[in-house]
Each structure stands twice: as C-alpha cells, then as structure tokens.
C-alpha positions in Angstrom: 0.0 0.0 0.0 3.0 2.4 0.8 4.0 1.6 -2.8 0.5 2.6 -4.3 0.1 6.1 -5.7 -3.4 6.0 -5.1 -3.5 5.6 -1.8 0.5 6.3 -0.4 -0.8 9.6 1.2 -3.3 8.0 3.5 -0.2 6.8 5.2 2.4 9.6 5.5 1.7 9.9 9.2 0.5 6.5 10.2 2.6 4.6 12.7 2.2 1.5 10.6 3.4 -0.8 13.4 0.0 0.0 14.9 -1.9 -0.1 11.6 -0.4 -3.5 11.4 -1.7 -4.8 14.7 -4.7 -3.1 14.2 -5.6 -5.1 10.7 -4.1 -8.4 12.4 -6.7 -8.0 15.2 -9.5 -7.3 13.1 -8.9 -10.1 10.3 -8.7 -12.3 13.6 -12.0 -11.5 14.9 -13.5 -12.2 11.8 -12.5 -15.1 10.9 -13.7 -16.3 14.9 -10.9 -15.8 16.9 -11.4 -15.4 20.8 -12.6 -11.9 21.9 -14.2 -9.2 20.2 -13.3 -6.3 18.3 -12.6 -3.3 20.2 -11.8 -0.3 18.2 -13.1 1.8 16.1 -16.1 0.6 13.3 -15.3 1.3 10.2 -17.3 3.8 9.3 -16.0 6.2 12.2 -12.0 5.2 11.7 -12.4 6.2 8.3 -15.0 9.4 7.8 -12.3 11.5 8.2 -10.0 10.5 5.1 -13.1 11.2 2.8 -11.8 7.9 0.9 -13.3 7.2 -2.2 -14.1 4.4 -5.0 -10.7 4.1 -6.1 -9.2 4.3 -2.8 -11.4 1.1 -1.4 -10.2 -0.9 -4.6 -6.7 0.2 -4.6 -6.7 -1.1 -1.2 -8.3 -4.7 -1.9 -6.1 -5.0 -4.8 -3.3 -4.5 -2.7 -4.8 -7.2 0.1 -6.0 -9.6 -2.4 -2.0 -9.5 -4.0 -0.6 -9.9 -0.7 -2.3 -12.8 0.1 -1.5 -14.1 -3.4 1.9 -13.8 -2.7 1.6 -15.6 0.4 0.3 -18.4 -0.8 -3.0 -18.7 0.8 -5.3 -21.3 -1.0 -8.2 -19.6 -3.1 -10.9 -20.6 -0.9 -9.5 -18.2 1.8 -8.7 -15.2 -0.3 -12.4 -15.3 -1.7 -13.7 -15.2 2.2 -11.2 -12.4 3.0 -12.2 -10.5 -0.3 -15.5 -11.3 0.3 -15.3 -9.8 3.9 -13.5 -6.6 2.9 -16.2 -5.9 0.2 -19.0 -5.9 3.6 -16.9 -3.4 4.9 -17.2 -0.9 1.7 -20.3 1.2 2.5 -19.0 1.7 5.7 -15.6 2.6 4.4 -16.7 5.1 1.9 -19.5 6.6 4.7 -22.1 5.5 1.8 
C-alpha cells in the first residue's frame, strides 16, 4: 500500500506498526478468533479521510495480491475479499 500512488498519502503519518496490529486483530476476529473487536467501526476510523471508489479498490487489490503472494489457497482469499467488500459502504461513509 506504501507503494500505491493512489492511496500512499493516507499513510504519510500513520505509525504502521499499529496499523499492522490493528488489521491483524480485526482479520482475527473475523475469521472467529477469541474476543471481540474493540476499536473503532469502520465507518467512524475512516470518515475523516473522505476515501473514495478508487481508494477502497486500490486497497483490496493490494490485500487480495498480498495474500497471493503468500500463498494462501483460493478458498481463503475469496472469504477475506468477500469480507472486505462488507466493509465498503461503511468505508466510503455511503
């Protein structure tokens, strides 16, 4: 995503250690991991960045390559793809 000139400056001043841990977390709890999520929903963590169509798919490009890269089967990239497309409206404030 740092690499991404659509969405790089969403990032300039993000400690991405924390952003990290943050999406870890989250991707946990939704696939049914113990405990529940605690921060931020997505529509209020993201109102403020005014994000837009291009933005959301930049962004699930980017996931859907990483998880490519890493190997995961199919079956589990369409769940997590399928997952971050729930999360659009909210994203987008739609």
């Amino acid at each position: 995503m740092l690499a991404d000139e659509r969405i790089k400056h969403f990032f300039t001043t993000v400690d991405m250690d924390t952003q990290i841990k943050k999406q870890k977390r989250f991707l946990a709890v939704v696939f049914g991991a113990p405990g529940s999520w605690e921060g931020k929903d997505m529509r209020k963590a993201h109102a403020h960045l005014k994000l837009e169509e291009i933005h959301f798919t930049a962004v699930a490009e980017q996931l859907q390559g990483a998880l490519e890269d890493l190997s995961v089967p199919a079956d589990l990239i369409g769940e997590v793809m399928a997952i971050a497309a729930s999360t659009h409206d909210d994203v987008l404030g739609l």
